[in-house]
C-alpha positions as CSV (number, residue, x, y, z in Angstrom):
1,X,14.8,12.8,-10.3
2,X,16.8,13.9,-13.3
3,X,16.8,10.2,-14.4
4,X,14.0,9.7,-13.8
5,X,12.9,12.6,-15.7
6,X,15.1,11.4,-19.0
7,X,13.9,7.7,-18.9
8,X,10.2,8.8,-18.8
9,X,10.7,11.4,-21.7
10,X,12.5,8.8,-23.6
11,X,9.4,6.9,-23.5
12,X,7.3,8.8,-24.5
13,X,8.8,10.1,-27.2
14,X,9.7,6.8,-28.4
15,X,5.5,6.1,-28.5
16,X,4.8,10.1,-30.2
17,X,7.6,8.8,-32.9
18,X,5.8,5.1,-33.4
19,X,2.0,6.9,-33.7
20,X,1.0,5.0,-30.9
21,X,1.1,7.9,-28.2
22,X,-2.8,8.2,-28.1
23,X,-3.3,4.5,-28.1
24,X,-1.3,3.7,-25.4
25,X,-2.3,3.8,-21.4
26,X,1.0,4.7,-18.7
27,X,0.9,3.7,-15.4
28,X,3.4,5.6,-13.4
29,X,4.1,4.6,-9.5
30,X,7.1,5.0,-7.2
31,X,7.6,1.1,-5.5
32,X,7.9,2.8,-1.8
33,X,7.9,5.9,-0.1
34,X,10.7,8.1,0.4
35,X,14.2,7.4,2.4
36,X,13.3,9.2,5.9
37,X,16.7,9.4,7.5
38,X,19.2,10.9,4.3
39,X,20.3,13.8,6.4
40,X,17.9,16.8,8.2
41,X,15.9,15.6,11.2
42,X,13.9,12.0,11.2
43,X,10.6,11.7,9.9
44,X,10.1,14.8,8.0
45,X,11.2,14.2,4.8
46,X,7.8,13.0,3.7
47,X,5.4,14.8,5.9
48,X,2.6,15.0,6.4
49,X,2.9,11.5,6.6
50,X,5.0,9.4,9.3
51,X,8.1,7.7,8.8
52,X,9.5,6.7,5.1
53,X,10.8,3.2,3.3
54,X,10.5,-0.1,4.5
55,X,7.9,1.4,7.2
56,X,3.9,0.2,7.4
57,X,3.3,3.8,8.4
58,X,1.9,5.8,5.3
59,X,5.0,7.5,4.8
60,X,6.6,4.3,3.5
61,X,3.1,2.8,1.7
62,X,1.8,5.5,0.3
63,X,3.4,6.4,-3.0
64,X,3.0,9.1,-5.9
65,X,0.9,6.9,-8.8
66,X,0.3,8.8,-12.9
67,X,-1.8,7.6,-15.5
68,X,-1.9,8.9,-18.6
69,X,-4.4,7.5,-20.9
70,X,-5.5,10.3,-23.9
71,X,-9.3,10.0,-24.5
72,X,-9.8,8.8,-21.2
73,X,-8.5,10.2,-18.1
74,X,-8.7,13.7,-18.2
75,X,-5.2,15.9,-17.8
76,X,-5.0,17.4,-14.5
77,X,-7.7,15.4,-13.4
78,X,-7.6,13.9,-9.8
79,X,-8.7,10.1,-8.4
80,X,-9.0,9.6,-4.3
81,X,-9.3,5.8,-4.7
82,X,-7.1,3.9,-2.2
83,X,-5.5,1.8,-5.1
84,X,-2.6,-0.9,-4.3
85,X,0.0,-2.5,-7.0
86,X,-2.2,-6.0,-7.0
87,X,-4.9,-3.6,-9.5
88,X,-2.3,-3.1,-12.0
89,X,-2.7,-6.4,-13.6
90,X,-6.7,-6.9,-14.2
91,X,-6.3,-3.2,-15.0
92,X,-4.2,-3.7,-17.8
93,X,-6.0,-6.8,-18.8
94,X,-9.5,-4.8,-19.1
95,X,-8.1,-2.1,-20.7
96,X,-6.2,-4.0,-23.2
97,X,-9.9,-5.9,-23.3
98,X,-8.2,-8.8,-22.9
99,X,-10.3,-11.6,-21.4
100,X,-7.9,-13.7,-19.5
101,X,-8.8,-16.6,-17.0
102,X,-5.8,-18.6,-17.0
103,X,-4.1,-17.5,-14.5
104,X,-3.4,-20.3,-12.0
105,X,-3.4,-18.2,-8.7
106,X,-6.1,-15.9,-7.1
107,X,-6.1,-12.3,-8.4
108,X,-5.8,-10.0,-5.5
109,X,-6.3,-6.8,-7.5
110,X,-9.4,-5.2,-9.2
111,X,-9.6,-3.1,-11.9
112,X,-9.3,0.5,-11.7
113,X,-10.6,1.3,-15.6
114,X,-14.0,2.4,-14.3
115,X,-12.4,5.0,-12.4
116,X,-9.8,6.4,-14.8
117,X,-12.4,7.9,-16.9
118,X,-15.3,9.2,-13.7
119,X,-13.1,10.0,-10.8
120,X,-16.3,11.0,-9.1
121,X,-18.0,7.3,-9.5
122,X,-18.5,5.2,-6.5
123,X,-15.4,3.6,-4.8
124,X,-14.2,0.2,-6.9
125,X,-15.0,-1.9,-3.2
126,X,-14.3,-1.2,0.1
127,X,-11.5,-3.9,0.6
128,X,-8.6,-4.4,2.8
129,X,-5.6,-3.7,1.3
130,X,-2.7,-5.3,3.1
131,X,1.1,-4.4,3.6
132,X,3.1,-7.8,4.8
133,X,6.6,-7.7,6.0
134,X,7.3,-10.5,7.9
135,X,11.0,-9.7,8.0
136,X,13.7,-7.8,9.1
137,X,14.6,-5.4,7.1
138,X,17.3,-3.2,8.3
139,X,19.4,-2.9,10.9
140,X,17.5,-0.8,13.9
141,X,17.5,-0.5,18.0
142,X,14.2,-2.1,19.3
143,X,13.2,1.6,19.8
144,X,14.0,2.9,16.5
145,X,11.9,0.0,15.3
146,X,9.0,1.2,16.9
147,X,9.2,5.0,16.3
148,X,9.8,4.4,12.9
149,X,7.3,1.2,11.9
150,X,10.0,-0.8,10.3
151,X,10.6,-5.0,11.1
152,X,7.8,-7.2,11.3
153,X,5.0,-5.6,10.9
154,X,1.7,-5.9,9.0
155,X,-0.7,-3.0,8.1
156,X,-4.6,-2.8,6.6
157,X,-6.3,-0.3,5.1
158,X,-10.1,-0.6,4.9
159,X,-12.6,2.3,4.2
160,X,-11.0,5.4,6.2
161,X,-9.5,3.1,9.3
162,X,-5.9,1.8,9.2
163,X,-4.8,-1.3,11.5
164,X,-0.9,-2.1,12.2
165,X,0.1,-5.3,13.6
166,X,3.5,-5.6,15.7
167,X,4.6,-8.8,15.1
168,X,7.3,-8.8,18.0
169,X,5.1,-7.4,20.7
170,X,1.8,-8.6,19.4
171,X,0.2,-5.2,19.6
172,X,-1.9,-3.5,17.6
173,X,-2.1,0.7,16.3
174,X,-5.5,1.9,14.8
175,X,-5.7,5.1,12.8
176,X,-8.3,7.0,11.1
177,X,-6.6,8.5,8.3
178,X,-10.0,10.4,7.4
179,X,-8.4,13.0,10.0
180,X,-5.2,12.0,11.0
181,X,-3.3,11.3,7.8
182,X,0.6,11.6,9.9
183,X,-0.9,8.6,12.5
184,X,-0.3,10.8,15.3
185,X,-2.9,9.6,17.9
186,X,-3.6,5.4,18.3
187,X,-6.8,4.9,18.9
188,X,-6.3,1.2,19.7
189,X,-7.0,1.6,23.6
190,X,-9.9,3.7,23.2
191,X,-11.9,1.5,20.2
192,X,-11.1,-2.5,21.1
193,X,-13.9,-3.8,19.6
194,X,-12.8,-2.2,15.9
195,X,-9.3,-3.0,17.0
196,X,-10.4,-6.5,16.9
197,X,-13.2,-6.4,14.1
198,X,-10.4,-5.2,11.9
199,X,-7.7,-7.7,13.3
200,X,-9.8,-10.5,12.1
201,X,-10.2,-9.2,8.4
202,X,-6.6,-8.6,8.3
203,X,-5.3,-12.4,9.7
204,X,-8.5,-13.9,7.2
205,X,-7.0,-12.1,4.2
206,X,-3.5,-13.0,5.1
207,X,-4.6,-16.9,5.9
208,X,-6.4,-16.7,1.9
209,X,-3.3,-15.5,0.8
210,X,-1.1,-18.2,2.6
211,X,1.4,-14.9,3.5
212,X,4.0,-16.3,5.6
213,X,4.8,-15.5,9.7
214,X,8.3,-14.9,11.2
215,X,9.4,-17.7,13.5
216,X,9.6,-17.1,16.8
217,X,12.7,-18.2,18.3
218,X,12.1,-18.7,21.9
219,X,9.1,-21.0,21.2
220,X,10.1,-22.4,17.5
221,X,6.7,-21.7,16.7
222,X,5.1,-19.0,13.9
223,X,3.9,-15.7,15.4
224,X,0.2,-15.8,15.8
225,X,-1.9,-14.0,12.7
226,X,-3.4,-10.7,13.7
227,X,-6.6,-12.7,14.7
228,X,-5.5,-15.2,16.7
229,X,-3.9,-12.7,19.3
230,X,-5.8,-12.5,22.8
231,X,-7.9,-9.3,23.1
């Protein structure tokens, strides 16, 4: 933190020295969530949420964001948007006004200007926002895996509901964060239909996206998208 703490100042001094300070928008976002397991019990380092890096639980995914943008967003000001890394680009763009359409692939992200300035305005979209890992990460015992949310997994957000995919036993978790932000109680078993509804927005966006599946190595074959699993 102390670093972290120096590198930022030096920054920002650097931009008060140029004259440039009030001209000059800051996004600031950690990349993951915190490191769960670095001594003390598991799972409570970053409570209230569940689980920590490398996991699709929203201890791992949800991260600590700052803007800074004088004349605009208001210090000590608040924004509830779901927002996900994709927006920083068209955000930048827009702010910078910037018209830019040459980019050769699809832009996932949307801009968050119109927010930064009204944090009370209407939600950007209601859109799925998607964490892919298709790999192995770390180390674990099949049961650590699963406890902790960590190897092969996908995860959507849309709206207040939450949908995790387990790529190795082709299951499926459903959360409403609305009231259950640490994803204590799966609601998959009680709420099929959503389970599924949900299931085929998240293997849609991951088929637009072209996002790659782990091989399975008794058949030799991908592992099925979230929406082609039997329900």
């Amino acid at each position: 933190m102390e670093g972290i703490d120096k590198s930022l100042g030096d920054i920002l001094q650097f931009l008060d020295e140029r004259g440039v300070a009030k001209n000059t928008l800051i996004i600031f976002m950690s990349d993951n969530g915190g490191l769960d397991r670095r001594g003390g019990k598991t799972n409570t380092h970053n409570r209230p949420f569940r689980s920590g890096k490398g996991s699709i639980y929203e201890g791992g995914i949800r991260e600590p964001m700052l803007v800074k943008w004088p004349g605009i967003v208001k210090p000590g000001s608040t924004n509830n948007h779901p927002v996900i890394i994709d927006d920083f680009f068209p955000t930048i763009l827009e702010a910078a006004r910037i018209k830019y359409t040459g980019a050769v692939q699809t832009i996932d992200g949307l801009s968050l200007v119109p927010t930064f300035g009204n944090p009370a305005v209407k939600p950007i979209s209601e859109r799925p926002l998607i964490f892919h890992y298709p790999n192995k990460w770390t180390q674990l015992k099949a049961e650590d895996e699963r406890a902790l949310g960590i190897n092969f997994y996908s995860a959507m957000r849309l709206g207040k509901w939450k949908l995790i995919y387990n790529m190795r036993g082709r299951s499926f978790e459903l959360y409403n964060l609305d009231n259950d932000i640490g994803e204590t109680n799966n609601l998959a078993a009680s709420q099929p239909a959503r389970v599924k509804q949900l299931a085929q927005v998240m293997g849609t966006t991951l088929k637009q996206r072209e996002a790659q599946m782990p091989v399975d190595v008794s058949s030799g074959q991908p592992v099925p998208y979230p929406d082609e699993v039997l329900f």
